[in-house]
C-alpha positions in Angstrom: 0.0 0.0 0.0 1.6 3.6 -1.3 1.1 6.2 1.5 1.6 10.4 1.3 4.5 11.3 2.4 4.2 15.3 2.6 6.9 15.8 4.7 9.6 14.8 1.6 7.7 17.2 -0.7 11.3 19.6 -1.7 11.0 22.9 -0.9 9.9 24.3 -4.1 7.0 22.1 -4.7 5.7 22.9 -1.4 3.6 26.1 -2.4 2.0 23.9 -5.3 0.3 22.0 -1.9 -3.2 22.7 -0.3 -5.3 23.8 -3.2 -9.2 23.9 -2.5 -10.6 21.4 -5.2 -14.3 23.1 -4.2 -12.5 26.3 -6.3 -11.0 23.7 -8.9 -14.8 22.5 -9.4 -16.2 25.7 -9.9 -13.3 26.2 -12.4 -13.7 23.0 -14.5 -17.6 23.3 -14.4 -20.0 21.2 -12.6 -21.7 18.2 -14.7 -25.4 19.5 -13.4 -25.0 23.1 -14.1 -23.6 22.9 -17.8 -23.6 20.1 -20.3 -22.1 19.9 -23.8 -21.7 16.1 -24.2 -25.2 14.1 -24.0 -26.0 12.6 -20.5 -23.9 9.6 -20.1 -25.5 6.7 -17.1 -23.8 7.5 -14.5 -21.0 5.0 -13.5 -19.6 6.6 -9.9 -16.8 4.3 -10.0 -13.4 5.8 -8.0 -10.9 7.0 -10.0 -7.4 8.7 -9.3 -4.4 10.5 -11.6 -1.4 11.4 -11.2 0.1 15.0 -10.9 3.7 14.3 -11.0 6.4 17.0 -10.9 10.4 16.8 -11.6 12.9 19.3 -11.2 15.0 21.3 -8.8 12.8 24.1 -8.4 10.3 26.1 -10.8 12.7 27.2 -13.4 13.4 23.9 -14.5 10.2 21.7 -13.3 8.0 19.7 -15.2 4.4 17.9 -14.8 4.3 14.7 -17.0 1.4 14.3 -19.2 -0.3 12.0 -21.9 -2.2 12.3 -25.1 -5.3 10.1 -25.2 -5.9 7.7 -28.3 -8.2 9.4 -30.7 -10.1 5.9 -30.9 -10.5 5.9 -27.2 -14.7 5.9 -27.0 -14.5 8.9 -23.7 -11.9 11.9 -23.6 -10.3 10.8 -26.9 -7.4 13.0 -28.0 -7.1 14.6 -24.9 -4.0 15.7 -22.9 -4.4 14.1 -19.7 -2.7 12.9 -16.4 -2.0 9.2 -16.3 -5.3 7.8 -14.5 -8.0 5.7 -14.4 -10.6 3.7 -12.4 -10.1 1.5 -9.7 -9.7 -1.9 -9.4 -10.6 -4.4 -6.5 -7.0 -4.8 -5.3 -6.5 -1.4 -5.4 -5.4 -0.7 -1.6 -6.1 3.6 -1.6 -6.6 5.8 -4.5 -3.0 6.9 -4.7 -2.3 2.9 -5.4 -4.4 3.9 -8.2 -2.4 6.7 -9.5 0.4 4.9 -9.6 -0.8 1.7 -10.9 -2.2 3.7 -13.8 0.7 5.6 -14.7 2.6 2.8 -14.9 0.1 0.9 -17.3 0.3 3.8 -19.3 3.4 5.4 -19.5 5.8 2.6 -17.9 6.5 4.9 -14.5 8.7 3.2 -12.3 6.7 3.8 -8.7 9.8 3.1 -6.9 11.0 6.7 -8.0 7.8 9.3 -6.9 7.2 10.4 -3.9 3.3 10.7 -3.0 2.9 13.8 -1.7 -1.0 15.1 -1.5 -4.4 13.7 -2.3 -6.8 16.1 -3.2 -10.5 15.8 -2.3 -13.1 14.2 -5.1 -13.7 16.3 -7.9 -16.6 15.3 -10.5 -15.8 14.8 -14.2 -17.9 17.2 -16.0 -18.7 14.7 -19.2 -20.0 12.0 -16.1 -20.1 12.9 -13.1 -17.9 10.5 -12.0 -15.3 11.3 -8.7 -11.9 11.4 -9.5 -9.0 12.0 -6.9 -6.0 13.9 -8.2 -2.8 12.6 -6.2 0.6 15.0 -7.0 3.3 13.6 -6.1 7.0 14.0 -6.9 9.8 12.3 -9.2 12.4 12.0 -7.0 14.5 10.0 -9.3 12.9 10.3 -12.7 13.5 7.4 -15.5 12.4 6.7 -19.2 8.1 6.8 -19.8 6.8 5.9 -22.6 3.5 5.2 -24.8 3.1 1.7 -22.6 -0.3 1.5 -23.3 -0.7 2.4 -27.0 -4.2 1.8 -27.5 -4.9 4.2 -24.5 -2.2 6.6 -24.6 -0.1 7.7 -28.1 1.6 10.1 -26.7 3.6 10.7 -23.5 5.9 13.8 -22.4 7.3 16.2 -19.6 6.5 19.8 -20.4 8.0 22.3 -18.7 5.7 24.5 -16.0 7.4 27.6 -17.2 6.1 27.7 -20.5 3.2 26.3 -19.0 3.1 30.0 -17.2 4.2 31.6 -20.2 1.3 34.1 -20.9 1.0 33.4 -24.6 0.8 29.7 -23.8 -2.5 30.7 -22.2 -6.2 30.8 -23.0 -9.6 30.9 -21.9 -11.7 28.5 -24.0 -15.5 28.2 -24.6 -18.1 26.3 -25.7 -22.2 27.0 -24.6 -22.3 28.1 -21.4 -19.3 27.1 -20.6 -15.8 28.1 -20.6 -12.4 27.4 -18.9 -8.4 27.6 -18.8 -6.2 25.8 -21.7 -2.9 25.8 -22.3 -1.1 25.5 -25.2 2.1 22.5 -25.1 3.8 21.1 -28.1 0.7 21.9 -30.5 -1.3 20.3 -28.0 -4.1 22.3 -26.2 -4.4 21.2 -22.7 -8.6 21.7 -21.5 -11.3 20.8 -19.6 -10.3 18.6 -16.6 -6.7 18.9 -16.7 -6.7 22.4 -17.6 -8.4 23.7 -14.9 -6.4 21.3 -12.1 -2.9 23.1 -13.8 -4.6 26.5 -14.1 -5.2 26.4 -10.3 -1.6 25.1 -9.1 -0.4 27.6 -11.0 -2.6 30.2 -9.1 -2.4 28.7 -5.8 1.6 28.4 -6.2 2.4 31.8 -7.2 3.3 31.1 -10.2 1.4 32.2 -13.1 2.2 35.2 -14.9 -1.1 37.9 -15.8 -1.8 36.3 -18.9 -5.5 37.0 -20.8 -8.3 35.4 -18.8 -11.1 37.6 -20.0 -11.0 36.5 -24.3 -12.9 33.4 -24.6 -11.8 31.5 -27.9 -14.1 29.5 -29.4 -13.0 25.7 -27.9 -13.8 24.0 -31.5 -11.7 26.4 -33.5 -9.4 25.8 -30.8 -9.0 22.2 -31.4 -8.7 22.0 -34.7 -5.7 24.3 -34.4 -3.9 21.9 -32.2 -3.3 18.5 -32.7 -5.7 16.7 -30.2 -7.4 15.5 -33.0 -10.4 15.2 -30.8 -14.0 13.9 -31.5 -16.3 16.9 -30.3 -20.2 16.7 -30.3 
């Protein structure tokens, strides 16, 4: 059984602890309140992913992050944390985390520290409760594309130029809208937008960067290379 070990988070990773995941909710939109996906049965299953940092300090740290498989039936094409639901011998949601990450991106869990486990937040497409565990790469190895029929695409990007004003957007779409960022052509949305949007916040570290133009999130996509299925 994995445990949080707070304590060892290093000194600059510290400030990126504590954020209120009621203020992430409101930020990534609450399933009840705004739809643009039809109404899915709900599933309620646990689910957990995994905010992992590297680095020495901000200057040169990074979160590591996946593209989904654009044939993946939910979130195709989307940048995500390694995740997903969990299974019966799953001891504690940050088993979870790691388990998944290794499924998908080959993450030795020998090298990450858990650090924090943040309260339930829903999935807007489902409602479903998902735990976001960060933790932090205290030795980091090779990750890879482990799971190629879930994952295409795995990479560190760099949480300066994750700051870096012009790397920034609001996006829309209905009544909705929310923060992106822009990485390697990529746009980073929805869910794992809004959970980077607010460490950034709650850390100190963002730039002022353009929060107020909301770009329409379909034009959006077809700029990057998500290659998304929207409805």
């Amino acid at each position: 059984m994995s445990r949080l070990k707070p304590d060892l988070a290093p000194q600059w990773l510290r400030p990126a602890m504590g954020v209120d995941a009621a203020a992430v909710q409101e930020r990534i939109g609450n399933r009840h309140a705004t739809k643009f996906v039809k109404d899915l049965p709900p599933v309620r299953k646990e689910a957990a992913v995994l905010v992992l940092f590297k680095g020495t300090s901000f200057d040169d740290g990074e979160v590591l992050l996946t593209h989904r498989s654009p044939s993946l039936r939910s979130h195709s094409g989307q940048i995500a944390f390694p995740g997903g639901r969990r299974d019966p011998e799953d001891a504690t949601l940050v088993d979870v985390a790691l388990r998944e990450a290794w499924e998908e991106t080959g993450l030795d869990s020998s090298t990450v520290t858990p650090l924090e486990q943040w309260n339930q937040l829903q999935i807007r497409a489902t409602g479903n409760p998902v735990s976001p565990v960060t933790a932090f790469w205290h030795a980091p190895g090779k990750v890879w594309a482990a799971s190629p029929d879930e994952t295409d695409d795995v990479f560190t990007f760099p949480l300066r130029e994750l700051a870096e004003p012009t790397n920034r957007l609001m996006v829309g779409f209905g009544p909705w809208k929310g923060p992106a960022f822009r990485a390697n052509d990529y746009l980073i949305w929805g869910f794992t937008g809004g959970i980077l949007s607010a460490i950034l916040e709650h850390a100190g570290w963002e730039s002022e960067w353009d929060n107020n133009s909301v770009h329409d999130l379909h034009g959006a996509l077809k700029r990057s290379r998500n290659n998304e299925k929207m409805t």
